[in-house]
N, C-alpha and C positions, 0 to 999 in steps of 0.2 A: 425724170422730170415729172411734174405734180401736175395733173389737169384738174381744173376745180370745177366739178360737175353739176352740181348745188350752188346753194350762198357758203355751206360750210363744209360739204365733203369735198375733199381730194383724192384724188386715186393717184398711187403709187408706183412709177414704173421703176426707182432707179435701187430698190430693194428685192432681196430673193424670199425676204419674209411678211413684209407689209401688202397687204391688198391695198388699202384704204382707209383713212380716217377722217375724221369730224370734230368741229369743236361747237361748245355751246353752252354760254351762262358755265366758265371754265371747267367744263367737262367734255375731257379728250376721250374719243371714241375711237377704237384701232381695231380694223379687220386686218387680221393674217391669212397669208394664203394658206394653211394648214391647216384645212376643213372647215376654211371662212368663219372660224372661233373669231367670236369680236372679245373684246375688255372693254370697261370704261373707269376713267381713271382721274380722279378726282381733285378738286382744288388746282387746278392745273392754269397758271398764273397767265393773261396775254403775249408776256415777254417772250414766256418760252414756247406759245403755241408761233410767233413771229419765227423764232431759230429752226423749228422745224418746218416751216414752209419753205424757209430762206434753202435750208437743207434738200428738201424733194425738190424746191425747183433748181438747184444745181448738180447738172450731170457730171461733175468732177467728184462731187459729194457723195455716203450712200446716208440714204434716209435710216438704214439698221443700226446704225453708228452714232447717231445722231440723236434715238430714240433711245438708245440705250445709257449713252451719257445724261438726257436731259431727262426722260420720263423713269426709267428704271432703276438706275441710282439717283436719280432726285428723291427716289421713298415714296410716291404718292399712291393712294390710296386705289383700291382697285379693287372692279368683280366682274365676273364673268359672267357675260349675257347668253341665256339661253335659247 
């Protein structure tokens, strides 16, 4: 389930690899639990920031699943924030 802690971050409970992410002016921002490495990742359409809320706040759903069909094989653009 997603708690939305901000206007636009959610934190991630129903994944083993999301901490939390952020959207803004379609740039999707993803902290992993794995040394809190964020990405942001770009052109990132409203549609698809909708399916992945839809996604975290459904405990039937996993949010990794979900990120990986829509943002990672979607192709989009990305860099690693230091």
């Amino acid at each position: 389930m997603a708690k939305r802690t901000t206007s636009s971050v959610f934190e991630v409970k129903n994944s083993s690899r999301v901490k939390s992410f952020s959207y803004e002016k379609n740039t999707l921002t993803v902290t992993f639990t794995n040394n809190n490495q964020s990405y942001r990742y770009f052109k990132v359409p409203d549609e698809v920031l909708q399916q992945l809320v839809k996604a975290v706040s459904d405990v039937k759903s996993s949010f990794g699943k979900a990120f990986q069909e829509l943002i990672i094989k979607g192709g989009y653009k990305y860099e690693k924030i230091d």
